[in-house]
C-alpha positions in Angstrom: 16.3 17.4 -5.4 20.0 18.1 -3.7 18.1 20.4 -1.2 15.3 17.8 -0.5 18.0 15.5 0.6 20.3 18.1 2.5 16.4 18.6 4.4 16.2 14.3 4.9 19.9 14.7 6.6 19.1 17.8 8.8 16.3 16.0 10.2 17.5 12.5 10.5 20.4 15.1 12.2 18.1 17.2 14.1 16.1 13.9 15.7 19.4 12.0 16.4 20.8 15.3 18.4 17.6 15.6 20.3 17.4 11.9 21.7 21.0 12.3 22.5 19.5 15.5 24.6 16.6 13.4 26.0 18.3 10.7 27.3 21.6 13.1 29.0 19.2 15.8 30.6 16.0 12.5 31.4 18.6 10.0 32.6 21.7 10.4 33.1 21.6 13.4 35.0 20.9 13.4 39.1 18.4 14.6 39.8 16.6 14.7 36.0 15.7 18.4 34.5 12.3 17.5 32.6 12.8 20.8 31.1 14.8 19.6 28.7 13.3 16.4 28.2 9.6 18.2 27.3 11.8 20.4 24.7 13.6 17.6 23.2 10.4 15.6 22.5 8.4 18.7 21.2 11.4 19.0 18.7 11.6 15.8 17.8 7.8 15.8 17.3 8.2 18.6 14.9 11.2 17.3 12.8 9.3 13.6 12.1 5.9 15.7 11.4 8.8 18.1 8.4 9.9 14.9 7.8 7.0 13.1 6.7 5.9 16.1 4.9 8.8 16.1 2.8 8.5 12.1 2.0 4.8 12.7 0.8 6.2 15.9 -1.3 8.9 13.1 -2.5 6.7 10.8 -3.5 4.5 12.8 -5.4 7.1 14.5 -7.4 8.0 11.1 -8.5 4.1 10.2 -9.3 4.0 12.8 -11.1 6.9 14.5 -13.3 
């Protein structure tokens, strides 16, 4: 269970890094590199779909012991 939570952190981590990222590279920077904006949200899109994998894997571990 320790490493399912280190694996919560790391992605609560991962996302919070990559909107940081976002928002420097979409917004505050002149003129705005999209580059990095497209591989920040592809990331982030890929940490919430690990993430809600490992709530479901959670969940039933729970349901069932």
């Amino acid at each position: 269970m320790g490493k399912k939570l280190f694996l919560n952190v790391f992605y609560n981590i991962g996302i919070f890094i990559c909107l940081i990222t976002g928002y420097q590279y979409g917004f505050a920077a002149n003129p705005p590199q999209y580059g990095y904006v497209a591989a920040a949200v592809v990331i982030i899109a890929i940490f919430i779909v690990l993430k809600v994998r490992l709530l479901k894997e959670v969940k039933n571990a729970q349901k069932n012991p």
